[in-house]
C-alpha positions in Angstrom: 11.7 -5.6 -3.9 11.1 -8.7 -5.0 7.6 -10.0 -6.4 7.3 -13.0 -3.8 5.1 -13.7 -1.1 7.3 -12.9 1.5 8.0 -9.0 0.4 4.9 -7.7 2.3 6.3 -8.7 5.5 9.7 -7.1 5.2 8.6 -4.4 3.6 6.4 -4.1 6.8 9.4 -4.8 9.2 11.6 -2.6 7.3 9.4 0.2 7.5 8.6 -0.8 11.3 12.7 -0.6 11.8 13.0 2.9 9.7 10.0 4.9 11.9 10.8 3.5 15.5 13.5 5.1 16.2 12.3 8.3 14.9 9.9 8.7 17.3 6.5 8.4 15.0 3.7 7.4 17.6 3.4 3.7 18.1 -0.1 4.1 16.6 0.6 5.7 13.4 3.4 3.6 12.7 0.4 0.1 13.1 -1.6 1.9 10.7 1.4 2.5 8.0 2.8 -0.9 8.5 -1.0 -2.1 8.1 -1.2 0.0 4.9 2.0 -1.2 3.4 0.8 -4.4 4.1 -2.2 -4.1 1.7 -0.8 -2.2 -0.9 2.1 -4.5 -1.5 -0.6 -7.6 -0.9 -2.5 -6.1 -3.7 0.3 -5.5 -6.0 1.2 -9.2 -6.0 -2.4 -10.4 -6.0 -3.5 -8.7 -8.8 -0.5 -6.7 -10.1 2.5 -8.1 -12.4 6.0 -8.2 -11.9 8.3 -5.6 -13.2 11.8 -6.2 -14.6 13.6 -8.7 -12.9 10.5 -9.8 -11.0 9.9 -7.1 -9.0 7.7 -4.3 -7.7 8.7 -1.1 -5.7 8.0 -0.4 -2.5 8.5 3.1 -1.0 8.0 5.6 1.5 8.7 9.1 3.1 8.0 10.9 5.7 7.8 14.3 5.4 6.9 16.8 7.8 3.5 15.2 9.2 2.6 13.1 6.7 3.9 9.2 5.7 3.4 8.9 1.7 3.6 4.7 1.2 3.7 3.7 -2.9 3.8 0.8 -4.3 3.8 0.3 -8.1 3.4 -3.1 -9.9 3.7 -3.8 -13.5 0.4 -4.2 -13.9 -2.0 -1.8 -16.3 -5.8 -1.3 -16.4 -6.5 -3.4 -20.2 -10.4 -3.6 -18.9 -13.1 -2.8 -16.8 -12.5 -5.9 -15.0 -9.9 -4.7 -13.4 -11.5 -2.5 -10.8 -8.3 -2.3 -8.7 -6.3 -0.4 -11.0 -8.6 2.6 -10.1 -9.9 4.2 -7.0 -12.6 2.1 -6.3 -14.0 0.2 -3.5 -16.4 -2.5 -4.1 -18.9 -3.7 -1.1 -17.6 -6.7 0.5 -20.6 -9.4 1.9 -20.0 -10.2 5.7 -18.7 -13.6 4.6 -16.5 -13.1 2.2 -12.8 -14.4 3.0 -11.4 -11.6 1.0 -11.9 -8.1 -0.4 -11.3 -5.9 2.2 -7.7 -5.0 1.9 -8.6 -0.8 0.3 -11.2 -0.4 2.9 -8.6 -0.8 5.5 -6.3 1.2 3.6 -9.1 4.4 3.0 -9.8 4.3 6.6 -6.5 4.2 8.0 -4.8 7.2 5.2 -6.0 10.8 5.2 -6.0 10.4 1.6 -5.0 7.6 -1.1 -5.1 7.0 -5.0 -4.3 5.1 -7.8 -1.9 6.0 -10.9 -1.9 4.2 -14.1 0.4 4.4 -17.0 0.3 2.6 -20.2 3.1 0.9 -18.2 2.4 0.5 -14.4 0.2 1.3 -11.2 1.0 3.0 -8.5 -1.0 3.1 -5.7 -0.1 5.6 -3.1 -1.6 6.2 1.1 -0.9 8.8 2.9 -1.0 8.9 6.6 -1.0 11.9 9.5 2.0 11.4 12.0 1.0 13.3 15.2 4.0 13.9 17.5 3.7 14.5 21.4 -0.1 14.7 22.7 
């Protein structure tokens, strides 16, 4: 997709389109959309483009569980770069930012971070509950 702006949202509203009519539960398909949202907000915030200014986006559903990826171009060089690994940092009351892999750890069952000399990845996975 391209590395603008406007990819989180339809990356959001494609992913919206693709689990609707499969019947994943309206609440579970929030919480993925929510995800996405973060993961591909953080790959253009702090990320880099890859060829052809870009950055994928990607998901499956397999089973009872969502996997969402993105991967930027973007490598861990220092230790300044806390997002490239699995870390979240505590974020003051006040702060206008910073909160984007809290939401994304409490909404996935599980999530992590994978760096190459060449990229990051940064994967969520969700539970999708059918029925109930």
């Amino acid at each position: 997709m391209p590395f603008t702006d406007a990819t989180a949202n339809v990356a959001r509203r494609e992913l919206l389109a693709q689990l609707e009519p499969l019947g994943v539960p309206r609440a579970c398909v929030e919480d993925a959309v929510t995800i996405l949202h973060e993961l591909v907000r953080n790959g253009l915030d702090h990320g880099r483009p890859c060829v052809a200014d870009t950055l994928t986006v990607a998901w499956d559903l397999a089973g009872d569980e969502l996997t969402l990826a993105v991967t930027d171009c973007g490598t861990a060089t220092s230790a300044e770069q806390p997002w490239r690994v699995k870390q979240l940092t505590p974020v003051q009351p006040d702060a206008l930012r910073g909160r984007g892999l809290h939401l994304v750890a409490a909404l996935s069952h599980d999530w992590h971070v994978r760096t190459t000399p060449a990229d990051t990845t940064v994967t969520a996975c969700v539970r999708v509950s059918h029925g109930a």
